[in-house]
matplotlib code that plots the C-alpha trace (Angstrom):
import matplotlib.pyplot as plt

x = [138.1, 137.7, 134.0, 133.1, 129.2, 128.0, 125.3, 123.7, 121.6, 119.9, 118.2, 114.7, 114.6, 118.0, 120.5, 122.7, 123.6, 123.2, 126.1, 128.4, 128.0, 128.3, 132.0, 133.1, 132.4, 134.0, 137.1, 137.2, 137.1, 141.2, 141.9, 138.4, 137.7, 134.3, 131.9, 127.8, 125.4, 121.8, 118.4, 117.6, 121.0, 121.1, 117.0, 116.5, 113.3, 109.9, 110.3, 106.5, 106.3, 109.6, 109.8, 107.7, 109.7, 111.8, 114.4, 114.8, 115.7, 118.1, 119.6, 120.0, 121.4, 124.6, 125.2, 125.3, 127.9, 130.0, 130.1, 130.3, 133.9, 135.2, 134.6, 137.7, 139.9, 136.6, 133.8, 130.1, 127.3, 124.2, 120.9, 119.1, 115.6, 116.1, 113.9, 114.1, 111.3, 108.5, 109.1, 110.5, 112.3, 114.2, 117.1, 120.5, 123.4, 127.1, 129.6, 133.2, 135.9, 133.7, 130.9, 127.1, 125.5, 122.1, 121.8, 118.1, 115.2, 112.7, 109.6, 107.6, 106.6, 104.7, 101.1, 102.7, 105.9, 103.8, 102.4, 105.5, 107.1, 107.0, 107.8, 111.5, 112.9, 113.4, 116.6, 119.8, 122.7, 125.5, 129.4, 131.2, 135.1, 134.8, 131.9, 128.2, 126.4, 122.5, 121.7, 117.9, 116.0, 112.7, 112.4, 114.5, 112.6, 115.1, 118.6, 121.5, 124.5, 128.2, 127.0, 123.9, 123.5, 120.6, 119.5, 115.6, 114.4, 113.1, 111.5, 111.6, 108.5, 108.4, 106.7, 109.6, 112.6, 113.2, 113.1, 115.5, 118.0, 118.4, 119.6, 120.1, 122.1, 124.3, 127.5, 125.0, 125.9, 122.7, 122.6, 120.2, 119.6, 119.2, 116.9, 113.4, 111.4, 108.6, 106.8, 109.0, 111.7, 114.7, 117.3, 120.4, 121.5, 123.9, 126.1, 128.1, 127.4, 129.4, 127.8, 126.1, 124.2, 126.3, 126.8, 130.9, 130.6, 127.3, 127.1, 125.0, 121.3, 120.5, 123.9, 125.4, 128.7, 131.1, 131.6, 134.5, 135.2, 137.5, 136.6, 139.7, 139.6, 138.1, 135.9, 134.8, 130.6, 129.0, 127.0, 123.9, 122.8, 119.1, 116.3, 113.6, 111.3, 110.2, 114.1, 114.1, 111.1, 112.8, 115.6, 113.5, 111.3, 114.6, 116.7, 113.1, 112.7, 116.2, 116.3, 113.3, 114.4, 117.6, 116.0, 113.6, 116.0, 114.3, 116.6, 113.7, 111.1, 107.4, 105.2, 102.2, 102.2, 99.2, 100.8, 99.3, 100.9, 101.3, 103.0, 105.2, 106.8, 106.8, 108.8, 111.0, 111.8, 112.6, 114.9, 116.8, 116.5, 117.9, 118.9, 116.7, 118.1, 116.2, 113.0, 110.8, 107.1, 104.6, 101.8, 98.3, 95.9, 91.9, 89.7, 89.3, 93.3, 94.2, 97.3, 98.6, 98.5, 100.5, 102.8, 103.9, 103.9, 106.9, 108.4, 108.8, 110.8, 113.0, 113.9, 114.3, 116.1, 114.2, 112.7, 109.0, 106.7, 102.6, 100.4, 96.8, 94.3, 91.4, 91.0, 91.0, 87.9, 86.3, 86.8, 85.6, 82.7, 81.7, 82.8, 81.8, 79.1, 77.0, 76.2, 78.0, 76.7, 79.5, 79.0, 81.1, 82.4, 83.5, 85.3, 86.5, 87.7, 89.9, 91.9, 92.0, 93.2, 95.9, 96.5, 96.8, 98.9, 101.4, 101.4, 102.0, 105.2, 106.2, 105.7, 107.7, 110.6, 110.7, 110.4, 108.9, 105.0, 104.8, 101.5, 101.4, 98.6, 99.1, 97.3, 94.5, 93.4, 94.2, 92.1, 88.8, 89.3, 89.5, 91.0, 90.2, 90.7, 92.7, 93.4, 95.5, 95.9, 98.1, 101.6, 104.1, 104.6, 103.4, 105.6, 103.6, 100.6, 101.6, 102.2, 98.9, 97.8, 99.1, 101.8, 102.5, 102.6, 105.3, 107.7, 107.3, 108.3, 111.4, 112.6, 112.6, 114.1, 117.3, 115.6, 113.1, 112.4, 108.7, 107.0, 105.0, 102.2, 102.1, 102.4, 99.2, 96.9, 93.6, 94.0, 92.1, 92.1, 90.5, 87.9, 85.5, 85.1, 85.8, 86.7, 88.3, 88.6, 86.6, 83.8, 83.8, 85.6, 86.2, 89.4, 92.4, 93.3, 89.9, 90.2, 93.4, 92.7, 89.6, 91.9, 94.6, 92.4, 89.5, 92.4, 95.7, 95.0, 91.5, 89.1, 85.4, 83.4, 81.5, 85.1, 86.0, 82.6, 84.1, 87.4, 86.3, 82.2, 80.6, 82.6, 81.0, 83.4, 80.9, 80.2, 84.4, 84.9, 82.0, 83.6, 86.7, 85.3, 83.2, 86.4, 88.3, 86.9, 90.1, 92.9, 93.0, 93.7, 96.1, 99.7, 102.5, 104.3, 106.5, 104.9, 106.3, 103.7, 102.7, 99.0, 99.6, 96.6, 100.1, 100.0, 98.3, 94.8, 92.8, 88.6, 86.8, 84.9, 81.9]
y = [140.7, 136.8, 135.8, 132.3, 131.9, 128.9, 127.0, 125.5, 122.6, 123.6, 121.3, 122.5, 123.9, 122.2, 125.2, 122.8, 120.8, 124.0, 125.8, 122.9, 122.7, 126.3, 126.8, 124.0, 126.0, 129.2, 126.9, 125.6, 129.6, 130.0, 132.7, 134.2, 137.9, 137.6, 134.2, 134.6, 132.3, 132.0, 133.1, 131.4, 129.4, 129.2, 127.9, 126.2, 128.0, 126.9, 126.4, 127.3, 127.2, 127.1, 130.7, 131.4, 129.5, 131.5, 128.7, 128.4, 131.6, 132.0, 128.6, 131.1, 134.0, 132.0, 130.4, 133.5, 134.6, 132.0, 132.6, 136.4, 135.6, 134.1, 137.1, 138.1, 136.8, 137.1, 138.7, 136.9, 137.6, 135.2, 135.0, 134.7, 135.2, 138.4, 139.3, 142.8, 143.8, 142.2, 142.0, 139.0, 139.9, 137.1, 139.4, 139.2, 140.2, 141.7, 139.7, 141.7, 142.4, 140.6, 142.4, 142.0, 144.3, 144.2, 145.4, 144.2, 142.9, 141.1, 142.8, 140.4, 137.8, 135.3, 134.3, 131.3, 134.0, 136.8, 134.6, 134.9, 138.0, 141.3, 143.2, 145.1, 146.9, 144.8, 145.8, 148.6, 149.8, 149.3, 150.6, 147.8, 147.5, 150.8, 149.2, 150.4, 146.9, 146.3, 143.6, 142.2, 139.3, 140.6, 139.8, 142.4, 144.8, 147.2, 148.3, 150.2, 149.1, 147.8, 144.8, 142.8, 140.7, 138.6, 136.6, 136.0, 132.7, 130.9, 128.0, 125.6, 126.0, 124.8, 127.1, 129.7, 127.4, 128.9, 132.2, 131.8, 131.1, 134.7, 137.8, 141.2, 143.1, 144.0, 142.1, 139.7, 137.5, 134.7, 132.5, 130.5, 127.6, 123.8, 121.7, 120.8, 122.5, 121.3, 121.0, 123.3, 122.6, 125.2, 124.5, 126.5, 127.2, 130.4, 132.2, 134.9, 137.2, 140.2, 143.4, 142.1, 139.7, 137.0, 133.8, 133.8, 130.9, 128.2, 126.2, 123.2, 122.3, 120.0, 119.8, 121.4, 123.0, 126.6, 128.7, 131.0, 134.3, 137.0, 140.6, 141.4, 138.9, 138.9, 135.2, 134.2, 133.9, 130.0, 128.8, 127.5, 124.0, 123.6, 123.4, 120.0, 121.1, 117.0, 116.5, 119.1, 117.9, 114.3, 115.9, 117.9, 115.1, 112.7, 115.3, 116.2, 112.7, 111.6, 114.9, 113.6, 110.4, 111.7, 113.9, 112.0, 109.0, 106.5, 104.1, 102.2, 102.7, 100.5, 101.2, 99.3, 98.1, 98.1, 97.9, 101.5, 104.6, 106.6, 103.5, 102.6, 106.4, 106.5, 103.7, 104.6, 108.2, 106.5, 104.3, 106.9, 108.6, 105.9, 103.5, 100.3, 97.7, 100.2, 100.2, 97.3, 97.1, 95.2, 93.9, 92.8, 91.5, 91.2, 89.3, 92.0, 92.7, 91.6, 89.3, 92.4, 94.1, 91.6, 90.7, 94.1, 95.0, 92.2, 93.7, 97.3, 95.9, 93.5, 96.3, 98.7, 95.9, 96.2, 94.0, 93.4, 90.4, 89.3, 89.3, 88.5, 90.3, 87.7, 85.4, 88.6, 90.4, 87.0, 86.7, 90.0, 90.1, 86.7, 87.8, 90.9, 92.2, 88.8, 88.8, 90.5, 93.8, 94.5, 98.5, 101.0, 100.2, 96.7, 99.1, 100.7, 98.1, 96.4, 99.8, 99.7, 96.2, 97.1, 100.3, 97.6, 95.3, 98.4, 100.3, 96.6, 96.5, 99.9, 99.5, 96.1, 97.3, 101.0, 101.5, 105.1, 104.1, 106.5, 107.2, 107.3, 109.5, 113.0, 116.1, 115.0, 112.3, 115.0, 117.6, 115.4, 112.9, 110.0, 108.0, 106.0, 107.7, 105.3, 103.1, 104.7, 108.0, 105.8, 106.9, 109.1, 111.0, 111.5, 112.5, 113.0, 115.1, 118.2, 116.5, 116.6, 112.8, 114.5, 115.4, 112.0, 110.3, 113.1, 112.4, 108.9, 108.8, 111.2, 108.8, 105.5, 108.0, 106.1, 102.6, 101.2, 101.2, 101.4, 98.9, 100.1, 98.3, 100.4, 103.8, 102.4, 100.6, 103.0, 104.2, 102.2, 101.3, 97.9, 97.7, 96.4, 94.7, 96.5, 99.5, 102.7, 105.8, 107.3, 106.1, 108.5, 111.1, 113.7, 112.6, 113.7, 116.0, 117.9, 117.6, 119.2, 122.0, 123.1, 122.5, 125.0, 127.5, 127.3, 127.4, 128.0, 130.8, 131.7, 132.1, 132.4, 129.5, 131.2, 131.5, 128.3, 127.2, 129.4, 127.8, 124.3, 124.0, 120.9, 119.8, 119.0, 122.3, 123.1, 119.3, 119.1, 122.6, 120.9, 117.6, 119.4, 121.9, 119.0, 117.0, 119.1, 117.2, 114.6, 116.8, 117.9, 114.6, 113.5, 112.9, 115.7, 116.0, 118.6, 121.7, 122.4, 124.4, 128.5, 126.9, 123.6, 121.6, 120.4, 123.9, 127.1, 125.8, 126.2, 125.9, 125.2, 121.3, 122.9]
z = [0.4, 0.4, 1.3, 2.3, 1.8, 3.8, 2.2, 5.5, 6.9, 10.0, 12.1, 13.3, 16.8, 17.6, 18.5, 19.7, 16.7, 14.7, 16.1, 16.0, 12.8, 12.4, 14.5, 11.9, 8.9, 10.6, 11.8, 7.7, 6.5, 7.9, 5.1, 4.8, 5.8, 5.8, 6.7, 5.5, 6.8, 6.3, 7.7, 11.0, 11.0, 14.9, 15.5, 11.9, 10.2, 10.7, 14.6, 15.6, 19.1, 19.6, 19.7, 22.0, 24.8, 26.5, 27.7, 23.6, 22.5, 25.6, 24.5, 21.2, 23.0, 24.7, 21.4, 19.7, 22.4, 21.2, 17.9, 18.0, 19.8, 16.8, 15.0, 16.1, 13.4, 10.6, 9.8, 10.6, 8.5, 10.3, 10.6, 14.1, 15.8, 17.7, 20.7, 21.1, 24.7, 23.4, 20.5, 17.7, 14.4, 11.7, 11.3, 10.0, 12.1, 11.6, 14.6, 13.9, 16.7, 18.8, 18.6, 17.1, 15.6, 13.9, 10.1, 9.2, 10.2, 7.5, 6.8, 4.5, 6.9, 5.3, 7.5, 9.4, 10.5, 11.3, 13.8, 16.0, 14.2, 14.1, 10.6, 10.5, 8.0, 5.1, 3.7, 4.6, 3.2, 5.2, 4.3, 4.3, 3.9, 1.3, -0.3, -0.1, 0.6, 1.0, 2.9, 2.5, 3.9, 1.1, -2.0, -4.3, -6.4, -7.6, -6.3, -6.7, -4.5, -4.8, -3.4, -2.9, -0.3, -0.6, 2.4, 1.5, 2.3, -1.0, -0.6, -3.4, -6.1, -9.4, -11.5, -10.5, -10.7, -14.2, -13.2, -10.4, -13.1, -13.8, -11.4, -11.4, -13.5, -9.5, -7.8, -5.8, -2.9, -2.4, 0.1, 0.7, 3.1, 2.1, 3.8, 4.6, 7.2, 8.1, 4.6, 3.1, 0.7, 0.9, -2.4, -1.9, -5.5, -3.4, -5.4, -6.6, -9.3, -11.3, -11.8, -15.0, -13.2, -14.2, -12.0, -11.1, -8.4, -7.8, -5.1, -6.3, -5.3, -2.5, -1.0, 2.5, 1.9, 1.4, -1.7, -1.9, -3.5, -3.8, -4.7, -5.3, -8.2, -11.8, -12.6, -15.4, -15.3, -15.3, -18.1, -15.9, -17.3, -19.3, -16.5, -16.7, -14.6, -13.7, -13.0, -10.8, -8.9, -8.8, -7.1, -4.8, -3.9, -3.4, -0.9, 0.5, 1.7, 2.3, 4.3, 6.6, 7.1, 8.6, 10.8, 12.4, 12.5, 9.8, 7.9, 6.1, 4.1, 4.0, 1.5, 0.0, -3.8, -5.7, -9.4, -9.9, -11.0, -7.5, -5.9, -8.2, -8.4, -4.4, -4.6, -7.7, -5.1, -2.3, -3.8, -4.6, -1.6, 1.0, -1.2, -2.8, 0.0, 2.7, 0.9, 1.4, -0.9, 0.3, -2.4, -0.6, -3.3, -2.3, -4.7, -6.9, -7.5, -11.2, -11.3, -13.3, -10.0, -8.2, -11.1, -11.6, -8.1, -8.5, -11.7, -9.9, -6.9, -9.2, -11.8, -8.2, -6.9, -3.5, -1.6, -1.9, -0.4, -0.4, 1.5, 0.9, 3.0, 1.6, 4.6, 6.9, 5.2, 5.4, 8.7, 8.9, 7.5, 8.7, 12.5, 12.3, 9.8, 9.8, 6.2, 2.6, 1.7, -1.5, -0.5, -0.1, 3.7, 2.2, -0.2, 2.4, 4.5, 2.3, 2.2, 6.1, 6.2, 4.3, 6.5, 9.6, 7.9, 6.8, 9.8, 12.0, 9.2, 10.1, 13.9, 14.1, 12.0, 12.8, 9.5, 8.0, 6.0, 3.3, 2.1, -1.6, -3.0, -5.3, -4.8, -7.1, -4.6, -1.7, -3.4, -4.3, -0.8, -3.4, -0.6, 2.3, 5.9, 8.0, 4.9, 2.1, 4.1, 6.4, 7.2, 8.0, 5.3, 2.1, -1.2, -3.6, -2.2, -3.8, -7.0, -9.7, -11.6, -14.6, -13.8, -11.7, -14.8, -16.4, -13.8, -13.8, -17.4, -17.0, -14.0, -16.6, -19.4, -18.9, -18.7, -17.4, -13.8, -13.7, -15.7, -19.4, -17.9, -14.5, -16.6, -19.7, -17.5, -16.8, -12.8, -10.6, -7.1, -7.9, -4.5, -6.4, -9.8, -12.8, -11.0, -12.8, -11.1, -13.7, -12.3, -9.3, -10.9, -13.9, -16.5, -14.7, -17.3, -16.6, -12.7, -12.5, -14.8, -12.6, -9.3, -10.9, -12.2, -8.7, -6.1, -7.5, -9.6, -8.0, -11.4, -10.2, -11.3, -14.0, -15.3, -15.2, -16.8, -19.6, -20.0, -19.2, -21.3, -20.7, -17.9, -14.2, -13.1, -9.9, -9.0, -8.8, -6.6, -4.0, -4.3, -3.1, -0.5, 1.2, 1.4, 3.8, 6.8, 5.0, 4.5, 8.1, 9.3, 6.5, 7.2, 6.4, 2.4, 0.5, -1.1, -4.3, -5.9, -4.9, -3.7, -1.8, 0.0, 1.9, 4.3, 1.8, 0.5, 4.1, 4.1, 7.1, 7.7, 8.3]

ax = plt.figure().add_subplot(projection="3d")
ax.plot(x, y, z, "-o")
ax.set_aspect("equal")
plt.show()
């Protein structure tokens, strides 16, 4: 029995597209006896409203009609949203001879699915072909089949991506889709394994494409490669941005350069997501920007070899507060409005040239509101807003492990957002080290605060957690990123503004 496993990119909420690209793979599996596709190949996954429109899902229902008539030469294994009355299910469905039939129906909806779906039956065994198969679209927990096949949506997370190295000691079939979803990242990684839970044949991460094999056949099992966990939040971050550019039809890049950190790693990603000549920096000193700032601003773009220009925003807070305020008040809305001036002059960039503004703070800045609303919270996406300060500075170092791309001086020099003089970010907030311990341990992991006193004496641990909480009012107006971790401020980490 030769089984192609498909490896897919669905578009969201475009069933058109979807099953073009879906006859193509079933036209390209000639000497297959069996095709598998993924969860939700026909809609794309996190389709929201979507599927509550009726004109959608019937848009669903006649393409489904086409593709269960070319089960007549193979077997289709896909997965669709079925409306059964009045009720929704993400199930997987059998197309053979023509005809569909229904083997399971998820039953661990996350919060955002239950919303629209109703809980099935997780998992069935099904005889196929003289083989007892279980088919599941839940996590597996313990099994005894011929054949496994595995159809749970996993979304990319980092503190599992070493445990998704290993499977079950079954014959496993995974396939998983690869794309990004609204803020979710989906991998792939699909494969085959033997009955000891070896991998036979891997499709690779962060690429559409088909995997064959034969069960008639003996394979030898894979050595999987050594897992960096900052590589392989590179690579997410890269396809996770690359993948959102295509699909909302960007082919540039803006982004403003302050010769800090956070900037400098945006940049470094995007580079390598559409390429350094589609990336375009712009550096926009004040009176308080060293000429470090600016000069390796310059150094960034020259080793990225993208393009990056100036553009002094002195003579417009003059005019400014000369125009406007009357008189110089060197507070915090002076602050304030040099971040919004660069906002303006990044968002006229991106109107002008149609170019996508990325917004370049982490999830340390997300968490606390150490940010500017209309000013650094500008843009259309933001990479890096699931991503910790510490760690920001680990991944920045892994991407200049094979020379330098972001300057020494960038990754040494204290953080600072330079709005005023001598400005460190210390001086409004904990060490970063300390800050993103009590983020981890309040709302990742959910200690009590008398707990975290514990693990973290002598530090300000409740002045953080209300820093944080008061700051929500921010993160629901802040633009869209990628969660990578199990407790994201991107779309898990929800508190009311008042």
């Amino acid at each position: 029995m030769k089984t192609t496993l498909i490896q897919f990119n669905p578009k969201t909420a475009d069933i058109d597209e979807n099953t073009e690209k879906i006859k193509s793979f079933i036209q390209k599996a000639k000497d297959s006896d069996l095709v598998i596709f993924p969860a939700l190949s026909f809609t794309g996954i996190n389709c929201c409203d979507y599927f509550t429109k009726p004109d959608f899902l019937a848009k669903q229902s006649t393409a489904i009609d086409e593709i269960r008539e070319m089960s007549v030469d193979k077997d289709i294994i896909i997965g669709i949203a079925e409306k059964d009355g009045k009720n929704m299910y993400i199930s997987v469905a059998l197309m053979t001879d023509g005809i569909m039939k229904i083997l399971c129906r998820k039953k661990d909806l996350t919060e955002q699915e239950a919303k629209y779906f109703n809980a099935g039956n997780g998992s069935v065994n099904y005889e196929y072909r003289g083989r007892l198969m279980t088919v599941t679209l839940d996590k597996v927990k313990e099994c005894k089949t011929d054949i496994l096949l595995n159809m749970t949506l996993e979304n990319f997370q980092t503190d599992t991506i070493l445990k998704r190295q290993k499977c079950g000691e079954y014959q496993e079939i995974r396939v998983n889709p690869v794309c990004l979803s609204g803020s979710y990242l989906y991998d792939g990684r699909s494969y085959f394994s033997n009955k000891k839970g070896e991998k036979t044949v891997v499709a690779p991460a962060y690429e559409e494409c088909a995997i064959s094999y034969d069960f008639d056949k003996t394979y030898e099992s894979v050595e999987m490669p050594e897992i960096n966990v900052y590589d392989e939040t590179i690579g997410a971050l890269v396809f996770g941005l690359k993948d959102f550019c295509a699909k909302t039809g960007f082919k540039k890049i803006v982004l403003g350069l302050s010769g800090g950190i956070d900037s400098a790693l945006t940049a470094a990603l995007a580079c390598k997501a559409i390429g350094s000549e589609n990336v375009v920096g712009i550096t926009m000193p004040s009176d308080y920007s060293s000429s470090g700032s600016v000069d390796d601003s310059f150094e960034l773009a020259k080793n990225l070899k993208m393009e990056c220009f100036k553009v002094p925003i002195k003579s417009m807070f003059n005019c400014f507060v000369e125009d406007v305020q009357k008189q110089k008040y060197n507070d915090l809305a002076e602050e304030n409005l040099q971040s919004r001036l660069r906002g303006l002059i990044l968002m006229n960039y991106s109107n002008r040239h149609s170019a996508l503004l990325l917004a370049t703070g982490n999830k340390s800045e997300v968490a606390t509101g150490y940010c500017t609303l209309y000013g650094d919270t500008c843009g259309g996406f933001c990479l890096l807003s699931d991503i910790y300060k510490t760690d920001v500075y680990k991944i920045a170092e892994r991407i200049n492990k094979d020379g330098i791309l972001i300057p020494t001086n960038t990754i040494i020099k204290p953080p600072s957002a330079e709005l005023r003089p001598g400005q460190k970010d210390t001086d409004s907030l904990p060490e970063y080290d300390v800050l993103d311990k009590v983020i981890k341990l309040y709302f990742e992991e959910n200690l009590e605060v008398e707990e975290i006193k514990y693990l973290c004496p002598d530090k300000p641990v409740e002045q953080i957690i209300k820093t944080i909480l008061r700051a929500e009012f921010k993160r629901k107006q802040m633009t869209s990123g990628i969660k990578l971790s199990d407790k994201s401020f991107v779309c898990d980490i929800d508190f009311p503004t008042i």
